[in-house]
C-alpha positions as a Python dict, from the first residue, in 0.01 Angstrom:
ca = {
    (1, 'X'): (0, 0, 0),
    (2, 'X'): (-13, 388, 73),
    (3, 'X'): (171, 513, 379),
    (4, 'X'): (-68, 691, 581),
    (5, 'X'): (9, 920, 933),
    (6, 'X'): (-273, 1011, 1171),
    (7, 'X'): (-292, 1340, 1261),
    (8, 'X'): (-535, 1406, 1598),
    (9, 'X'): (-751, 1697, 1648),
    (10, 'X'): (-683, 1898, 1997),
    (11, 'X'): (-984, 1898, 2231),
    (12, 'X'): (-975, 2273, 2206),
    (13, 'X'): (-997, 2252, 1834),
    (14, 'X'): (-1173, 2460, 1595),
    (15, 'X'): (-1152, 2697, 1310),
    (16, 'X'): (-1471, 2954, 1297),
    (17, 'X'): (-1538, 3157, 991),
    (18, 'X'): (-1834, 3325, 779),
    (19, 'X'): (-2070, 3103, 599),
    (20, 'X'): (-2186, 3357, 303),
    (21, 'X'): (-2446, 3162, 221),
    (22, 'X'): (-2592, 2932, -64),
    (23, 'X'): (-2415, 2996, -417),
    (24, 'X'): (-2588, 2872, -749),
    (25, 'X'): (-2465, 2616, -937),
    (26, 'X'): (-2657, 2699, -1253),
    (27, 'X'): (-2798, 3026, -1334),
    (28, 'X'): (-2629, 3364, -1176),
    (29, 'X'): (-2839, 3515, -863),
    (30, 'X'): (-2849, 3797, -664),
    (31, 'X'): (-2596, 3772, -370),
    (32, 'X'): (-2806, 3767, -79),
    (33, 'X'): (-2670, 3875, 303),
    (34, 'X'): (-2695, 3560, 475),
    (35, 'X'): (-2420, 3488, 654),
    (36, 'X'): (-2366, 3238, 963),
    (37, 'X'): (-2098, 3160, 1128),
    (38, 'X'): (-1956, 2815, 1007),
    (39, 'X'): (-1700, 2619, 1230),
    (40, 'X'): (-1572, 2333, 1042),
    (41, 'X'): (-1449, 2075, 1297),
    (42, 'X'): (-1809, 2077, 1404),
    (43, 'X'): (-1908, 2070, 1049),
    (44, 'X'): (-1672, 1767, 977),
    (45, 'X'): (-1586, 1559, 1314),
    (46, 'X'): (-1861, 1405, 1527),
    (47, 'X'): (-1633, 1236, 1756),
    (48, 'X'): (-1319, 1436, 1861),
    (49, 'X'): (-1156, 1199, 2069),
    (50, 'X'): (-1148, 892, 1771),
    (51, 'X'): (-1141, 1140, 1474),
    (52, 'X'): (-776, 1171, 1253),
    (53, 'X'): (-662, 1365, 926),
    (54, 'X'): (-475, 1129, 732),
    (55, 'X'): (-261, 1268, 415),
    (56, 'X'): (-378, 1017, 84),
    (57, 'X'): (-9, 886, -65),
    (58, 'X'): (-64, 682, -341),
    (59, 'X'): (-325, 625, -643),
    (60, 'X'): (-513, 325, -576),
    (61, 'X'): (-842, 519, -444),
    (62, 'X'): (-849, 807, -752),
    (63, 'X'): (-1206, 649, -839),
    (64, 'X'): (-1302, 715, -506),
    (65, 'X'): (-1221, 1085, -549),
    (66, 'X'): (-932, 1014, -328),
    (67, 'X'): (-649, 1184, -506),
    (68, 'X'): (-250, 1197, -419),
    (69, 'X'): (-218, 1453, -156),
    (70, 'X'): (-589, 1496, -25),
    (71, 'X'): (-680, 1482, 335),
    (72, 'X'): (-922, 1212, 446),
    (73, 'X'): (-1116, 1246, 791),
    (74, 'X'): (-1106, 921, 934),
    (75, 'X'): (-1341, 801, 1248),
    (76, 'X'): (-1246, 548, 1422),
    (77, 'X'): (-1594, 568, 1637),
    (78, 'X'): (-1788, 463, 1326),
    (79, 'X'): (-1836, 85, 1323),
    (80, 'X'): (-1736, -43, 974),
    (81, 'X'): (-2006, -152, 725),
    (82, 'X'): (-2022, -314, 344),
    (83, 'X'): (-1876, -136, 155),
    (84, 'X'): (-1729, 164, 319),
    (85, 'X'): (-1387, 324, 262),
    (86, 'X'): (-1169, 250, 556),
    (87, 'X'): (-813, 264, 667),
    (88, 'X'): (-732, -76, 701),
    (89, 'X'): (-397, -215, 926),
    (90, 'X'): (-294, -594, 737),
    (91, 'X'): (5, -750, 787),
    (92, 'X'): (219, -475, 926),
    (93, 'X'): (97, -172, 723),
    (94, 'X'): (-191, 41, 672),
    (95, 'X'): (-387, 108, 319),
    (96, 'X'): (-675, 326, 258),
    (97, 'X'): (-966, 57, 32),
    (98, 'X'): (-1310, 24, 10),
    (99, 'X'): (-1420, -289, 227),
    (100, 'X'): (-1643, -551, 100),
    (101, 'X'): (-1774, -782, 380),
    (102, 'X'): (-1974, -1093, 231),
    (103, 'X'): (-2047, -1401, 381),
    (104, 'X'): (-1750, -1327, 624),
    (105, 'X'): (-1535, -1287, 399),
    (106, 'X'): (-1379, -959, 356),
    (107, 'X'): (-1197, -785, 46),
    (108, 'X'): (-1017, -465, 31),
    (109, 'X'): (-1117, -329, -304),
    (110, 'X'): (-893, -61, -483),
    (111, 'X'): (-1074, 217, -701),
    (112, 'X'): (-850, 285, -1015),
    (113, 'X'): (-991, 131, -1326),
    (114, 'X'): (-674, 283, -1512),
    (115, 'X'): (-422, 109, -1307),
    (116, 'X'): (-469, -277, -1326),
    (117, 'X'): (-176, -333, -1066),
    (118, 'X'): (-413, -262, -779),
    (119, 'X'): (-575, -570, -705),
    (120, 'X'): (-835, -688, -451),
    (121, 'X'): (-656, -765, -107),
    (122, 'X'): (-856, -1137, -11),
    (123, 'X'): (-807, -1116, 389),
    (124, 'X'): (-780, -1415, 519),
    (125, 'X'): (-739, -1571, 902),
    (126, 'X'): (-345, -1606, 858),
    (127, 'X'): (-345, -1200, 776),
    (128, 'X'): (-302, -972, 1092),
    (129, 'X'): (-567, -767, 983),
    (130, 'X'): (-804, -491, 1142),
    (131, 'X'): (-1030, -196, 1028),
    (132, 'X'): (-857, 127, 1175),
    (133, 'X'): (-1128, 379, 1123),
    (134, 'X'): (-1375, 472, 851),
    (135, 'X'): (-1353, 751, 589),
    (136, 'X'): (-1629, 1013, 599),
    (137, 'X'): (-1477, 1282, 464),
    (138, 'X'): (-1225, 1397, 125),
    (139, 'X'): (-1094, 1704, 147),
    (140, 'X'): (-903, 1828, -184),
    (141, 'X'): (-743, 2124, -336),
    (142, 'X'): (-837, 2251, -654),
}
């Protein structure tokens, strides 16, 4: 399992800057002068107080488009549902997976169909297990 530290957001938080506007993904346009101002912690945290960064160590979500070294936004506000990516505390350590919940049963699924190692974690009633907070945003480099 991936070794994952919190990081909090300060109340006071935020980081303001110029939102130039829409940019094509296809065909070249004009630039146009739209510009807004675009503050990102409002963009990407609803919930200050129960909202962490947590650095991605480890491969077992690259399916997921959660790479070595990316930043995941993690809310711990959000009340966990089928099949959501979560950070997940069992048995003494914390992994990032994508929880299945069926028939109250749940299954932390890995998402690296070029690394067999990573297997489903079965959670079971012996297992000190709880959903930390859930993923709702990936933020890489390029």
């Amino acid at each position: 399992m991936e070794k994952l530290v919190p990081h909090s957001i300060e109340s006071e938080a935020s980081y303001e800057s110029s939102l130039m506007g829409d940019v094509k993904a296809g065909f070249p346009s004009p630039a146009e002068d739209l510009r807004e101002k675009l503050d990102l912690i409002k963009l990407l945290v609803k919930h200050k107080a129960s909202t962490f960064f947590f650095r991605v160590s480890g491969v077992s979500m690259v399916d997921a488009a959660m790479d070595e070294g990316d930043i995941i936004i993690v809310d711990r506000a959000i009340d966990p549902y089928n099949n959501c990516k979560a950070v997940c505390y069992i048995d003494g350590e914390y992994t990032v997976k994508r929880v299945e919940m069926s028939s109250g049963k749940v299954r932390l699924m890995p998402a690296n169909e070029q690394n067999q190692a990573y297997k489903p974690i079965e959670v079971t009633p012996e297992n000190n297990f709880m959903i930390w907070g859930v993923v709702t945003y990936v933020i890489k480099k390029m």
